[in-house]
Backbone bond lengths (Angstrom), bond angles and torsions (degrees), N, CA, C in turn:
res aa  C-N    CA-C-N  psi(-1)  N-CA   C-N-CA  omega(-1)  CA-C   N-CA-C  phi
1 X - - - 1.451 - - 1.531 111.19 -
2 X 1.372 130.78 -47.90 1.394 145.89 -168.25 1.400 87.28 -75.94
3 X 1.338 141.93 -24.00 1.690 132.90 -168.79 1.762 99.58 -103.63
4 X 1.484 95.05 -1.54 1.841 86.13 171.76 1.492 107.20 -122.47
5 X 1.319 107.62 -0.11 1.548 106.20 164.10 1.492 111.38 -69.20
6 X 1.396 112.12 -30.47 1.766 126.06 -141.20 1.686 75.27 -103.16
7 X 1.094 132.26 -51.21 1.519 121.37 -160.16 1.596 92.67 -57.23
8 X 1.344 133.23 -34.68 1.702 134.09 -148.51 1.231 108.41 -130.49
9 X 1.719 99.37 18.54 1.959 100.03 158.87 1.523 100.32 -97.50
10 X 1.609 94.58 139.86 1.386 105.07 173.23 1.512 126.46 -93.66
11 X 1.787 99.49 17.97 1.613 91.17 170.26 1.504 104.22 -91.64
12 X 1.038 132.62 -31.74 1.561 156.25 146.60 1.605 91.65 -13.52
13 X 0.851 109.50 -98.40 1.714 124.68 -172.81 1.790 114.13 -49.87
14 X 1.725 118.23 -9.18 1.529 119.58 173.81 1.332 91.97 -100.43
15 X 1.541 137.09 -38.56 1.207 136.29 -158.24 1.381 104.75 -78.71
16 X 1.920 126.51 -44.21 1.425 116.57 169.33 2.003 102.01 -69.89
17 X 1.092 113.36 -23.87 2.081 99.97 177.55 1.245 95.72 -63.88
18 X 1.507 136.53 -32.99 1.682 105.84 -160.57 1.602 98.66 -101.75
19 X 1.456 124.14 20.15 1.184 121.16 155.49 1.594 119.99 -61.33
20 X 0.777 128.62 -25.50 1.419 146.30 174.76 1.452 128.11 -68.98
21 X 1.955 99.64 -11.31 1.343 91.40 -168.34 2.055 78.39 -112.20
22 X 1.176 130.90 41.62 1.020 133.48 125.36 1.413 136.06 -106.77
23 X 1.766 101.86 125.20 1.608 115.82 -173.20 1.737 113.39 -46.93
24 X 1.346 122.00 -38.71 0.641 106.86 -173.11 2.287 122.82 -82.72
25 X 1.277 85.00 -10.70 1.657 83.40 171.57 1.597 104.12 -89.90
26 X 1.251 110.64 -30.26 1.979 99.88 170.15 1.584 110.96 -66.60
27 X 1.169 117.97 -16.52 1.632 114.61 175.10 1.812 94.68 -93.15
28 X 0.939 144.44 -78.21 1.402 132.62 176.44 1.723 107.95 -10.84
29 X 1.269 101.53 -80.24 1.411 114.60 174.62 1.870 108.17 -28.71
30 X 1.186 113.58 -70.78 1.333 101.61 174.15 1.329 124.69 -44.07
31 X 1.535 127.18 -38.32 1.216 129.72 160.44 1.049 135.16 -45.78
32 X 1.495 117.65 -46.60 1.467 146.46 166.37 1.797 94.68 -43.08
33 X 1.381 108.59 -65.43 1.147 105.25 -170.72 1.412 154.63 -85.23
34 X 1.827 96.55 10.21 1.415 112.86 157.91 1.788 103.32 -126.97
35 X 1.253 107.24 34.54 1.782 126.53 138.26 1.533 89.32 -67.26
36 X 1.499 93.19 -70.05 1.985 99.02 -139.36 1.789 101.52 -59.03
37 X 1.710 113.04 -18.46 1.485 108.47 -169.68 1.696 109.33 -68.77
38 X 1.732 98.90 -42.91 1.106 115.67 176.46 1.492 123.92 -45.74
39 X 1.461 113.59 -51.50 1.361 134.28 172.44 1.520 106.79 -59.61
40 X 1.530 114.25 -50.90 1.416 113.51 178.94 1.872 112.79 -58.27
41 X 0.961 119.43 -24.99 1.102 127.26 -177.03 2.008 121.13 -80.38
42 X 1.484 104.13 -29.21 1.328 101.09 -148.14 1.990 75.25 -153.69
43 X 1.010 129.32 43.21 1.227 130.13 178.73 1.665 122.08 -170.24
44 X 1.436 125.15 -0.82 1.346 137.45 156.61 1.621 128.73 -118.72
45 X 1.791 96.43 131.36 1.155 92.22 167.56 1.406 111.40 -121.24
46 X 1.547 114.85 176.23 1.556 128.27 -150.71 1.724 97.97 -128.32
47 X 1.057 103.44 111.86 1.409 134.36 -168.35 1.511 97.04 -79.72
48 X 1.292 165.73 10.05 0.966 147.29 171.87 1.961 86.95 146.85
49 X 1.509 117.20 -169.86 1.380 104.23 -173.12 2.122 94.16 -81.90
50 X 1.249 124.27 -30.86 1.421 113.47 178.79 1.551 133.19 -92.75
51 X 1.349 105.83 18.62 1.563 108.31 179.42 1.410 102.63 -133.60
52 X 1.365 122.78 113.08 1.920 115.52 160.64 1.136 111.98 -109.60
53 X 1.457 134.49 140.45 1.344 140.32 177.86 1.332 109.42 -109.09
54 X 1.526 130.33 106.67 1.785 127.08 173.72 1.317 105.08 -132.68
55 X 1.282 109.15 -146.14 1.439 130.40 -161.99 1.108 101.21 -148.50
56 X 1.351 143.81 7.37 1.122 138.62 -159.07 1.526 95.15 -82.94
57 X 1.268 149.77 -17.53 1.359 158.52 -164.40 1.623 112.54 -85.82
58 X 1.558 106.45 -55.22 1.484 90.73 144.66 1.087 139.47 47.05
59 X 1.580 98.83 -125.18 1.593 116.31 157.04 1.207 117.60 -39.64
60 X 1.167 118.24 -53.80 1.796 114.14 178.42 1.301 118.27 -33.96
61 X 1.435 115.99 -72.12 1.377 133.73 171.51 1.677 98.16 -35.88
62 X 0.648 117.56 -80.82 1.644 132.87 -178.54 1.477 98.75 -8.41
63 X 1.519 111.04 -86.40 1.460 127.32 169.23 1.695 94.35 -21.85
64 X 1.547 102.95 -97.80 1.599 114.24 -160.67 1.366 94.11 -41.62
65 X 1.101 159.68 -24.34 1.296 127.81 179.68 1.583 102.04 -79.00
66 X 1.400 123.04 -61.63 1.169 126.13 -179.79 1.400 132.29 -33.48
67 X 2.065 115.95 -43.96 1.002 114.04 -160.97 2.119 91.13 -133.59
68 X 1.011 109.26 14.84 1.750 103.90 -160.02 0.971 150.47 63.70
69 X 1.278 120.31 177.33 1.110 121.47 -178.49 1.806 139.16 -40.69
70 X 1.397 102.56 -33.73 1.634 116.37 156.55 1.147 143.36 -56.42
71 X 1.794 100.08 -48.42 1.398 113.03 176.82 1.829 90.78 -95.01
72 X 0.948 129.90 -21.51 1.668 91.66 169.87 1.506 120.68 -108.16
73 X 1.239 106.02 27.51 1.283 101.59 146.09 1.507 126.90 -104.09
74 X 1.408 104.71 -18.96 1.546 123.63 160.89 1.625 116.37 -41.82
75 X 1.944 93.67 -62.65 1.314 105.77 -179.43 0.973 114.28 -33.49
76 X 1.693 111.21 -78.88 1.306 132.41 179.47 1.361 139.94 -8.01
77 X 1.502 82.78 -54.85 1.801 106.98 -175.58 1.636 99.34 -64.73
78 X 1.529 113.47 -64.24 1.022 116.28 161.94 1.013 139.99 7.52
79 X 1.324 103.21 -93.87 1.476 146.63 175.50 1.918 107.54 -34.44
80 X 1.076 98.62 -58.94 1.622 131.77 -178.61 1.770 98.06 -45.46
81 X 1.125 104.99 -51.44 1.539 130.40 -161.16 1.447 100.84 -76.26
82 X 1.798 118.64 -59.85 1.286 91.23 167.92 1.139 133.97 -92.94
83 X 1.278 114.27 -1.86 1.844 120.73 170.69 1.624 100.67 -54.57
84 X 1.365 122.63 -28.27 1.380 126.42 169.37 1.360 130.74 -47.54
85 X 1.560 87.55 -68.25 1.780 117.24 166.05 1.590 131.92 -38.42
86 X 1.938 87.26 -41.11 1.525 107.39 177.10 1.217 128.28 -81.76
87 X 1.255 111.59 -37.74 1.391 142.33 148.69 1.102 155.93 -173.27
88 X 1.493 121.56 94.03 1.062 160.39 88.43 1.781 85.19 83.48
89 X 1.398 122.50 129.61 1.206 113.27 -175.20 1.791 95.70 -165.76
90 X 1.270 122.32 70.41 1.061 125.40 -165.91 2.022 123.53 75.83
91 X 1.153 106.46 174.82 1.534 106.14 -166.53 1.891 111.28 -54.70
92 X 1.295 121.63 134.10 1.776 109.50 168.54 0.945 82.23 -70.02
93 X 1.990 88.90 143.36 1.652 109.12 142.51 1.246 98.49 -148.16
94 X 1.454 119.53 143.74 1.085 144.09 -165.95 1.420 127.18 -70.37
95 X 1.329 98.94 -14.15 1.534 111.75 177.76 1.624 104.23 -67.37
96 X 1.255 115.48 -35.23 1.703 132.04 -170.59 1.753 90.48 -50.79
97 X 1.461 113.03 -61.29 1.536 122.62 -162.56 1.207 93.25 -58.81
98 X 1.464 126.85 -48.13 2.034 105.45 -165.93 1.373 94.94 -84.78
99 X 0.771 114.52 1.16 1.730 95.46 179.79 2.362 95.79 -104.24
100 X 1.003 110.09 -18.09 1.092 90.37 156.95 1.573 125.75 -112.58
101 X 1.124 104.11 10.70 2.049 115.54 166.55 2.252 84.96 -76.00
102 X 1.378 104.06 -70.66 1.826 107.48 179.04 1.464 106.38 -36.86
103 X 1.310 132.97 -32.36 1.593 106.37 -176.89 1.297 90.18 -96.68
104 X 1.251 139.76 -32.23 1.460 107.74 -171.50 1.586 115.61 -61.92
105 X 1.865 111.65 -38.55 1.874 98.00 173.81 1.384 100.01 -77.58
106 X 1.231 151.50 39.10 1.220 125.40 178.91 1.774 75.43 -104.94
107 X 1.383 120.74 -60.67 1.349 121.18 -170.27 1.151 123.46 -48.92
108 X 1.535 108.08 -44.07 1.525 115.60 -172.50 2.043 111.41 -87.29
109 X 1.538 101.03 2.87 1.538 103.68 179.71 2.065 97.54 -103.25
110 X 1.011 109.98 -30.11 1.478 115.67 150.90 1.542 147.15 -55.58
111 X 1.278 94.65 -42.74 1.576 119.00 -179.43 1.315 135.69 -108.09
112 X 1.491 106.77 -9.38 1.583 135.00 -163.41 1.504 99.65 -76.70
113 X 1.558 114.26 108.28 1.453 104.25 173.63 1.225 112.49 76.27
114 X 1.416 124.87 -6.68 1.883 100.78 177.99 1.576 96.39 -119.88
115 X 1.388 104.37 -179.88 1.537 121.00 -158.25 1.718 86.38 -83.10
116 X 1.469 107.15 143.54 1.593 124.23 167.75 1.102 105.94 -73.92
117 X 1.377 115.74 116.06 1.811 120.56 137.11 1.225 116.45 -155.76
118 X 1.376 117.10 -171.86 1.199 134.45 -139.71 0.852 105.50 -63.90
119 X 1.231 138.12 -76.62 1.915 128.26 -163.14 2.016 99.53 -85.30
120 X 1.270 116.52 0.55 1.795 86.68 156.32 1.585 109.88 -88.35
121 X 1.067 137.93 -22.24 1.685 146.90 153.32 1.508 95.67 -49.98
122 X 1.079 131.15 -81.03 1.598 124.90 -176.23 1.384 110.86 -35.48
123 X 1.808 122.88 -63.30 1.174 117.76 -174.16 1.979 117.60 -67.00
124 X 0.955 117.98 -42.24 1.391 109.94 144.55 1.495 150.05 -48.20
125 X 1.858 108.73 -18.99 1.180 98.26 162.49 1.668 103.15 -88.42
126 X 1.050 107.95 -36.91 1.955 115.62 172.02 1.276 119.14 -9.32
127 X 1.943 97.54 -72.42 0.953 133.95 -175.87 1.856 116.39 -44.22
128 X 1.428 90.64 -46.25 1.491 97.52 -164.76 1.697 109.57 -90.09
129 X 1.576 96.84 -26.29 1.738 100.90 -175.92 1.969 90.31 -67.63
130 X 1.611 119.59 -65.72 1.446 110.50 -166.23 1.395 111.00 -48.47
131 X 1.415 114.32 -34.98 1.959 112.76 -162.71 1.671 105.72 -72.86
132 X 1.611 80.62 -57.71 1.712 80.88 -158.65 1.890 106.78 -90.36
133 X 1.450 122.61 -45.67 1.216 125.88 -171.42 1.474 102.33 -55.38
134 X 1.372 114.26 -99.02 1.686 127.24 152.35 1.571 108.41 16.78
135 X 1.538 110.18 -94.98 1.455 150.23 -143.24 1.729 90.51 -71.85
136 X 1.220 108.00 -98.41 1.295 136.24 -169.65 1.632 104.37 -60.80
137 X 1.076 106.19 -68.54 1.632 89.28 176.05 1.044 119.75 -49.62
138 X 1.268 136.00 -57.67 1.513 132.74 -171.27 1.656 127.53 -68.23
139 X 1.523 104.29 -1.63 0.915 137.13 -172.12 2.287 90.70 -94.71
140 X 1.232 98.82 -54.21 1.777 94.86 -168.29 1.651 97.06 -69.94
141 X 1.225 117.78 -13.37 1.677 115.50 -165.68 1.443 89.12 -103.92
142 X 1.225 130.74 -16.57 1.771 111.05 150.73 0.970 126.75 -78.92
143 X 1.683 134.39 -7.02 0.636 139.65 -143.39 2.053 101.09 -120.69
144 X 0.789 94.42 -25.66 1.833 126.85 -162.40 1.638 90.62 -92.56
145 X 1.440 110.26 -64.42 1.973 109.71 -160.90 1.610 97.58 -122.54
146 X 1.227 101.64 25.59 1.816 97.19 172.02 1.373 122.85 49.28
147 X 1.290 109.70 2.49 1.991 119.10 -178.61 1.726 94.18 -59.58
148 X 1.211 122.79 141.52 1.587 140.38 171.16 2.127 95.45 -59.05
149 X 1.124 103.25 134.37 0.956 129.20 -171.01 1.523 100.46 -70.46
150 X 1.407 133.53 -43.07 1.321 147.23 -157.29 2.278 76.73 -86.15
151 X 1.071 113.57 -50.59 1.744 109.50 -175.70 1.459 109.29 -53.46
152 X 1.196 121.53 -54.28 1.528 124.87 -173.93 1.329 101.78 -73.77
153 X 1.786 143.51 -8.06 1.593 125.50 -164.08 1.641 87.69 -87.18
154 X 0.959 141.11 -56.80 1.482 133.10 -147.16 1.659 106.42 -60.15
155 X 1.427 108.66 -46.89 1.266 103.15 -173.70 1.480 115.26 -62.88
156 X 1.179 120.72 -47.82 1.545 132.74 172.54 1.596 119.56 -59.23
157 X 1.453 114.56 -44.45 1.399 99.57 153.52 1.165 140.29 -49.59
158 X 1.491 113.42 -34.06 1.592 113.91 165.50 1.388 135.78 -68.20
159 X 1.171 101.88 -28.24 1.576 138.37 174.02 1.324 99.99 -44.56
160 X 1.507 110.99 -89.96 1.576 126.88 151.49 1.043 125.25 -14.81
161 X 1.272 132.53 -54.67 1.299 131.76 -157.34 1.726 93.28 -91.27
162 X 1.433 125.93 -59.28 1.305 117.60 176.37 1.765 108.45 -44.29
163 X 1.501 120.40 -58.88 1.438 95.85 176.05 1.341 121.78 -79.82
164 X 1.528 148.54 -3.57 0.855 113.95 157.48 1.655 151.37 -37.06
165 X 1.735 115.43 -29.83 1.580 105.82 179.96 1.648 95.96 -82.57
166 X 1.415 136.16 -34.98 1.590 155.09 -158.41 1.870 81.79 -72.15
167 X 1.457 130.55 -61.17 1.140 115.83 -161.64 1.657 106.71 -79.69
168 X 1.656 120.35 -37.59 1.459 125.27 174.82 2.105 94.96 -32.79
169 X 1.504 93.00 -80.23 1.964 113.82 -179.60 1.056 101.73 -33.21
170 X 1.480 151.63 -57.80 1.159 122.42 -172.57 1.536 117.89 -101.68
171 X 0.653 125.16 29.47 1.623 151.56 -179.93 1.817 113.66 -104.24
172 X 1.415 96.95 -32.40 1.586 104.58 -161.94 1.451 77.89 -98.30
173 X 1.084 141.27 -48.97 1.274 159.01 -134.49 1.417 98.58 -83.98
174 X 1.215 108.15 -67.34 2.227 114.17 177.87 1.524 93.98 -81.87
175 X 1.328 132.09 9.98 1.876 108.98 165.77 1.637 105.22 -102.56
176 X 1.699 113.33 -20.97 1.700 98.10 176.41 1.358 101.03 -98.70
177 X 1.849 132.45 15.89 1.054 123.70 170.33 1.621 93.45 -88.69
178 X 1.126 135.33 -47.35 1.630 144.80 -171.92 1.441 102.15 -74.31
179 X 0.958 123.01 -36.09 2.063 129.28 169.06 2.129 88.47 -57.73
180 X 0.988 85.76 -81.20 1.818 90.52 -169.25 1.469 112.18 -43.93
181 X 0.865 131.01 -62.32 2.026 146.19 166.37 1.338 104.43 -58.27
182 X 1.021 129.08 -100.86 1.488 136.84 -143.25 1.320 110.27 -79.70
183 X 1.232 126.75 -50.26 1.747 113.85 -172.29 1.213 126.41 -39.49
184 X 1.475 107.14 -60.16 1.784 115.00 155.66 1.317 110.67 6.71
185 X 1.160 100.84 -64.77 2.018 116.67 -171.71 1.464 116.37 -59.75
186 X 1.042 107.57 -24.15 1.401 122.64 172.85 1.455 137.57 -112.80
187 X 1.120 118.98 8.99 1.691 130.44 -166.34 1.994 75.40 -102.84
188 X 1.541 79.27 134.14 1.748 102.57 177.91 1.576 94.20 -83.95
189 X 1.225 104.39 132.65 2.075 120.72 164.14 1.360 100.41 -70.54
């Protein structure tokens, strides 16, 4: 209950927006985000035409933990948009961007400001594999190639479910490496 008050307070959600009006997290952020191009490029593979497995997300997380729920859903959207631009990997559709603007606040309304461990990383990747991967994605890929929605759930549930503990582990893993290293850089005096 107290983690769904905090997801739908809006001082939460002004306090990660005025992250942005520091230069130095809009330059991070840019960094973050030709990591994730890089990774998108030379770090996913494509499981059949409806399942890809990468790293390109990453960075995302990174951000939303760092700066919240705003800027990583900002990122996200972003991000989505020019990984598009850059390359081009079948038709845009826009559903892809809110569903990756939604995992970045799902992460950064989870992770924003509190101490990393294990089951808030678990319940955040949870969160984002059932809502957005699962749910919403499979939902734009019926929507996109007309495949029956009930055809595309099985494969993607498994998908999910095999990476969920593999994505929780390395997730928990690069947020107390970025907790220990990097935050420093960013905690306001």
């Amino acid at each position: 209950m107290a983690e769904n008050k905090r997801f739908m307070d809006g001082s939460l959600w002004l306090r990660s927006l005025g992250e942005f009006r520091r230069l130095n997290v809009v330059a991070f952020c840019g960094m973050m985000c030709a990591l994730a191009m890089v990774l998108n490029m030379v770090a996913s593979i494509s499981v059949g035409p409806y399942v890809r497995i990468g790293f390109s997300g990453l960075p995302n997380q990174v951000v939303a933990y760092l700066f919240g729920p705003a800027v990583g859903g900002i990122f996200g959207a972003a991000l989505d948009v020019i990984k598009y631009l850059i390359k081009p990997d079948g038709a845009f559709f826009p559903g892809f961007t809110v569903s990756a603007a939604l995992g970045g606040m799902i992460y950064g309304a989870l992770l924003y400001k509190k101490k990393v461990s294990l089951p808030r990383v678990f319940a955040a990747q949870l969160l984002v594999k059932v809502l957005v991967n699962i749910l919403l994605n499979t939902l734009w890929l019926n929507m996109m190639y007309g495949k029956g929605f009930m055809a595309l759930l099985p494969a993607r549930i498994v998908s999910n479910a095999v990476m969920l503990p593999i994505d929780t582990a390395i997730m928990y893993v690069m947020l107390q490496a970025v907790d220990r290293t990097i935050r420093k850089y960013f905690e306001q005096k």
